[in-house]
NUFINU-603423 format. One line per field, with one value per residue (C-alpha): residue in one letter; x, y, z. Coordinates in nm, 2 decimals, padded with zeros to 4 digits. Layout:
rest: (A	...)
px: (X	...)
py: (Y	...)
pz: (Z	...)
END
This chain:
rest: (X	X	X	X	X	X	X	X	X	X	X	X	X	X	X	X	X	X	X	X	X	X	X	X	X	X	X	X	X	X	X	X	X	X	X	X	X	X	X	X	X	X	X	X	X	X	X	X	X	X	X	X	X	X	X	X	X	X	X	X	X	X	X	X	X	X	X	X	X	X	X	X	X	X	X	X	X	X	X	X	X	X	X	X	X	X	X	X	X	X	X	X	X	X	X	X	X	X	X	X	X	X	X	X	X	X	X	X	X	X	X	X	X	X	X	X	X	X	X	X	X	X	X	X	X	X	X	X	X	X	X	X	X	X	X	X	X	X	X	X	X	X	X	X	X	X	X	X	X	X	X	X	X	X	X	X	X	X	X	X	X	X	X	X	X	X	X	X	X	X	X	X	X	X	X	X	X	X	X	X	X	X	X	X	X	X	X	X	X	X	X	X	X	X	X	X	X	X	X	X	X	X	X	X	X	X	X	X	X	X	X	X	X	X	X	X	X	X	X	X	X	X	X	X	X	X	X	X	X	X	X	X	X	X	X	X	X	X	X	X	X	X	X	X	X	X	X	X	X	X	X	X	X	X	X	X	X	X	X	X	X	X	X	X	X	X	X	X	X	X	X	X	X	X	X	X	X	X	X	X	X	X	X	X	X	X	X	X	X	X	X	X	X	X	X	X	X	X	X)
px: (00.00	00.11	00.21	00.07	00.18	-00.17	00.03	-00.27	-00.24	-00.43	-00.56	-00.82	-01.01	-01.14	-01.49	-01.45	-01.04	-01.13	-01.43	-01.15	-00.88	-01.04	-01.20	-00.84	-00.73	-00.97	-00.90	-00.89	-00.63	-00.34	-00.08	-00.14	00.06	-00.01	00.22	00.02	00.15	-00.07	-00.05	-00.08	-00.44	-00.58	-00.85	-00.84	-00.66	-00.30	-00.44	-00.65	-00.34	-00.07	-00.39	-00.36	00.06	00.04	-00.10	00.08	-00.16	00.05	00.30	00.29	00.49	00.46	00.65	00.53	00.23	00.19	-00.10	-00.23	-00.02	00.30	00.18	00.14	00.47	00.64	00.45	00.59	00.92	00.89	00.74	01.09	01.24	00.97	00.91	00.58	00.50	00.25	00.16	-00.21	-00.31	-00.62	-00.82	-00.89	-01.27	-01.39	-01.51	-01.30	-01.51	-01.36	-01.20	-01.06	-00.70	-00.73	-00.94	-00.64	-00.40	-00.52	-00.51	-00.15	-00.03	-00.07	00.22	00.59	00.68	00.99	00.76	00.55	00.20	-00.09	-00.47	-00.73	-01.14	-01.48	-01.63	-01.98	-02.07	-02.20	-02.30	-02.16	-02.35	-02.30	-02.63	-02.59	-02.57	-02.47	-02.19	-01.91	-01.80	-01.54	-01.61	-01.50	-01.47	-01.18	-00.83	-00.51	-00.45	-00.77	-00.66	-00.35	-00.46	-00.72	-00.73	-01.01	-00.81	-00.91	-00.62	-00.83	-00.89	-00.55	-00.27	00.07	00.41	00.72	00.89	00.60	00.70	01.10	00.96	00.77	01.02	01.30	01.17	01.07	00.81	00.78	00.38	00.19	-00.20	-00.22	-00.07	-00.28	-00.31	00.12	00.15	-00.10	00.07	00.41	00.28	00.15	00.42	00.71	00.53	00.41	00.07	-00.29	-00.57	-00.92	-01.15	-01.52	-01.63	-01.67	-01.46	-01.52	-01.74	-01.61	-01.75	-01.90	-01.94	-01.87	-01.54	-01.44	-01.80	-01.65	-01.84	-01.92	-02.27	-02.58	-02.70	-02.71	-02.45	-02.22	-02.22	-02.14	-01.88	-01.69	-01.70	-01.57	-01.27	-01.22	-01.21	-01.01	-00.80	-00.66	-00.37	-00.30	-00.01	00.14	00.14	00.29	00.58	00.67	00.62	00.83	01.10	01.17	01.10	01.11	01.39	01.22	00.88	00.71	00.72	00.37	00.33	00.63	00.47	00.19	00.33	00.47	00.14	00.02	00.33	00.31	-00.09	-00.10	00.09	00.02	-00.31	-00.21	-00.17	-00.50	-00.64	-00.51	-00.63	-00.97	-01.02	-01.22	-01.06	-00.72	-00.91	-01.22	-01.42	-01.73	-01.90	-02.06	-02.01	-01.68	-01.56	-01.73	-01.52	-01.24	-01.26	-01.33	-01.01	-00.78	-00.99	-00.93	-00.57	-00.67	-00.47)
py: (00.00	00.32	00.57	00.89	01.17	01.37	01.72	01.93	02.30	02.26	02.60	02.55	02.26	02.09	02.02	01.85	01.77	01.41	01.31	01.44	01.25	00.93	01.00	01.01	00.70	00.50	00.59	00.19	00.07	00.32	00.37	00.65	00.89	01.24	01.52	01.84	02.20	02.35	02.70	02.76	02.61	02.72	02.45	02.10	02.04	01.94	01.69	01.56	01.52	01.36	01.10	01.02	01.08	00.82	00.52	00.58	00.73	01.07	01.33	01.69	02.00	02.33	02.71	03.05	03.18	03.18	03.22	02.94	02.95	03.01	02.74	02.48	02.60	02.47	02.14	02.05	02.18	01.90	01.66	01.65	01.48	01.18	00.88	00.89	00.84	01.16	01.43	01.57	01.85	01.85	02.08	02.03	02.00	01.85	01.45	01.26	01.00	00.68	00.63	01.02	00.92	00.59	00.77	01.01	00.76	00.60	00.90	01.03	00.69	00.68	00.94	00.96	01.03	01.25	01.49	01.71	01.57	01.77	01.59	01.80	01.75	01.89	01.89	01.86	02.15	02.08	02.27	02.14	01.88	01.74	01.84	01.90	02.26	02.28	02.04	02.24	02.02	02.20	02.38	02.10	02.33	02.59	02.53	02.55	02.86	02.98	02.83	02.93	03.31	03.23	02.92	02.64	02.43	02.42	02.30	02.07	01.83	01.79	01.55	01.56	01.36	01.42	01.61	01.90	01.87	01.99	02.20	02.39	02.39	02.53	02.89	03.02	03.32	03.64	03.65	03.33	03.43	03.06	02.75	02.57	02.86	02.86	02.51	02.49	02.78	02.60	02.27	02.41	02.64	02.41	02.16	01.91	01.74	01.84	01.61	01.82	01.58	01.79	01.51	01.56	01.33	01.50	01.67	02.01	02.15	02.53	02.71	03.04	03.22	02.96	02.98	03.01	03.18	02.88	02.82	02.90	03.18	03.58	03.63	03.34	03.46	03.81	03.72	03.55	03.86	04.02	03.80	03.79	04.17	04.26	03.94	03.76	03.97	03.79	04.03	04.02	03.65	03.55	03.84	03.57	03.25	03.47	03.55	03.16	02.95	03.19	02.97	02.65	02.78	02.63	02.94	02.94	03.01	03.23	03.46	03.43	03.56	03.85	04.00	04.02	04.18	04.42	04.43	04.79	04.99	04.78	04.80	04.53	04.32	04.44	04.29	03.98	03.88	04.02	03.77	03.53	03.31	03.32	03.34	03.20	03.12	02.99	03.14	03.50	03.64	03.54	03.65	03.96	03.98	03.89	04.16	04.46	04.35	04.35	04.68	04.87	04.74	04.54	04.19)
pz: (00.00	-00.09	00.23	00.29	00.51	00.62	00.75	00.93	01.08	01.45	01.67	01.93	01.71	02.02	01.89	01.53	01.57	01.68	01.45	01.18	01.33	01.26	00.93	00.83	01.02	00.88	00.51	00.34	00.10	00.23	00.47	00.66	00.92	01.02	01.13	01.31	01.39	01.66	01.64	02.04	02.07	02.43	02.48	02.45	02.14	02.29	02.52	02.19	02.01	02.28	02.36	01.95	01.98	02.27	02.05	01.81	01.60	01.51	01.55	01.67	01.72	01.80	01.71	01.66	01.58	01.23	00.94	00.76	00.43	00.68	00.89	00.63	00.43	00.75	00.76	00.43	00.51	00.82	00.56	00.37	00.66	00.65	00.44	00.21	-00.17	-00.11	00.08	00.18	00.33	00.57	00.78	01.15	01.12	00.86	00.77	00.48	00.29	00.38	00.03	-00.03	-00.05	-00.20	-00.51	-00.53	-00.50	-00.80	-01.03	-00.95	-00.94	-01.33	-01.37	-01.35	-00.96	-01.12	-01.21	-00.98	-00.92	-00.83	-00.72	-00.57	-00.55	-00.52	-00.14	00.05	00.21	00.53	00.84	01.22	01.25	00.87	00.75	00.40	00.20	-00.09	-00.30	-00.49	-00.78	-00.97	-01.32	-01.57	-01.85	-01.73	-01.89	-01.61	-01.75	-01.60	-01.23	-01.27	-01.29	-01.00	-00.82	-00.71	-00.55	-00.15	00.08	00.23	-00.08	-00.20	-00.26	-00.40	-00.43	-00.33	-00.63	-00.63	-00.22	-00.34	-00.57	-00.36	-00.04	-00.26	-00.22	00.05	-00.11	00.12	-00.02	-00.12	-00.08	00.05	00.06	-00.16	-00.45	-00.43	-00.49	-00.76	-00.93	-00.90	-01.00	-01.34	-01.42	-01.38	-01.62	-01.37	-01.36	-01.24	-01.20	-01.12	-01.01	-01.00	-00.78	-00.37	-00.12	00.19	00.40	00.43	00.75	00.77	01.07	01.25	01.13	00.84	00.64	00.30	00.03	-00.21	-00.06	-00.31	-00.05	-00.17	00.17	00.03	-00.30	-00.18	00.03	-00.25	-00.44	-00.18	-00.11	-00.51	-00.52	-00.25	-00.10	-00.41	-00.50	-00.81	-00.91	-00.58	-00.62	-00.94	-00.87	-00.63	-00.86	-01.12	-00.85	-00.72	-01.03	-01.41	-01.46	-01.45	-01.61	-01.88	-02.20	-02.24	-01.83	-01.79	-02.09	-01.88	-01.58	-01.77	-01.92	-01.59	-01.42	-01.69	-01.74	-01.54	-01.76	-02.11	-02.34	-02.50	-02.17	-02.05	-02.38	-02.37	-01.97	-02.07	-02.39	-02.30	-02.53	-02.28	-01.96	-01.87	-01.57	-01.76	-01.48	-01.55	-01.20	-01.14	-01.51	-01.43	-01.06	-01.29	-01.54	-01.28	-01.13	-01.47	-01.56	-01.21	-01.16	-00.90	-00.96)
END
């Protein structure tokens, strides 16, 4: 069976950390071990965690406090020192179908492990108790171009090997949005390999502060227009990508990278993000998010 490293990101997850914990360990047909950062949890969280460290179920440190993206960029930079075939990230509250990593697995497996290797899913929306909301299956019809400019890729649902691991530990970037959105970027612009599966493998847990806005509600809705307008610094971003890896980029993605570094001050540039024919979200609220940022210089 193939051997999987689940690296989680822990701060006061007292009341869904252990239903998570076990949705993981009883994930069929693979090896699994999990390494957790708590980021100074005040509750119950520790004791959670040594009771799991204690059968040998887990291992956990602790540091500084840090932000998510920060916090997981030093997971993987712990997950170089361990023995696995892949990598997954996870959250500490949600509910993996029994079979998440296994169907992951399966897909990567069919690639060379030389080259970096990139699954990620769809996910039930449920509320705390698991009632079901809403399921976000991803848009089948955008091109990696499109997620490369703006990402779909939650944390939670993906798995990598270990050559998109080096990749990504072999720059340390001052700005990364999050972790999820930086590896993707890497993955597809040093030529590695992305499976989207638009199927869900997980229940992905809403409530209180981590409601994200993929719900079918007007405030969901709104609050991913919101995050879209003014938290995705896109520019920001790929400065970064363009920084640690123009070197090892694909043409067609380094090209890419250049438009948009240049979009602000070039017609031309402006043009070419703005074709739908180059970008497209096939979705008309987010294409229209899209285009006020390209149109507003605000990438």
């Amino acid at each position: 069976m193939k051997k999987i490293l689940v690296i989680m990101a822990t701060y006061n997850g007292e009341k869904y950390l252990e239903e998570q914990l076990n949705s993981i360990l009883q994930q069929k047909n693979v090896c699994v071990d999990i390494l957790v950062r708590d980021d100074g949890s005040s509750d119950s969280t520790v004791t959670i965690l040594n009771r799991y460290r204690e059968n040998g179920k887990l291992e956990w440190y602790t540091g500084e406090h840090l932000n998510v993206a920060n916090g997981f960029f030093d997971l993987m930079l712990k997950a170089k020192q361990k023995e696995s075939d892949y990598i997954a990230f996870s959250d500490q509250d949600d509910v993996w179908d029994i079979d998440k990593l296994t169907v992951a697995v399966d897909k990567l497996d069919k690639f060379d492990q030389n080259v970096p290797n990139l699954y990620y899913c769809g996910q039930n929306l449920v509320d705390e108790e698991l009632h079901p909301i809403a399921v976000h299956e991803l848009n089948k019809n955008r091109t990696l171009k499109t997620r490369f400019i703006m990402s779909d890729f939650a944390g939670c649902t993906g798995v990598f090997n270990r050559a998109l691991l080096d990749a990504v530990t072999s720059y340390k970037p001052n700005y990364m949005l999050m972790h999820d959105t930086w590896i993707l970027k890497i993955c597809i612009a040093v030529g590695g390999n992305v499976v989207v599966d638009s199927h869900a493998h997980m229940q992905y847990r809403q409530h209180g502060g981590n409601t994200v806005g993929l719900g079918r509600s007007i405030p969901a809705y709104m609050k991913q227009v919101k995050q879209y307008l003014t938290e995705y610094k896109i520019e920001k971003q790929l400065r970064e990508l363009y920084n640690g890896y123009s070197e090892k980029m694909l043409p067609d993605y380094k090209q890419l990278t250049e438009i948009v570094l240049g979009y602000r001050t070039s017609i031309k540039n402006k043009m070419f993000l703005l074709n739908k024919e180059n970008i497209n979200f096939f979705n008309k609220g987010l294409n229209l998010t899209y285009s006020i940022k390209v149109l507003f210089n605000r990438l």
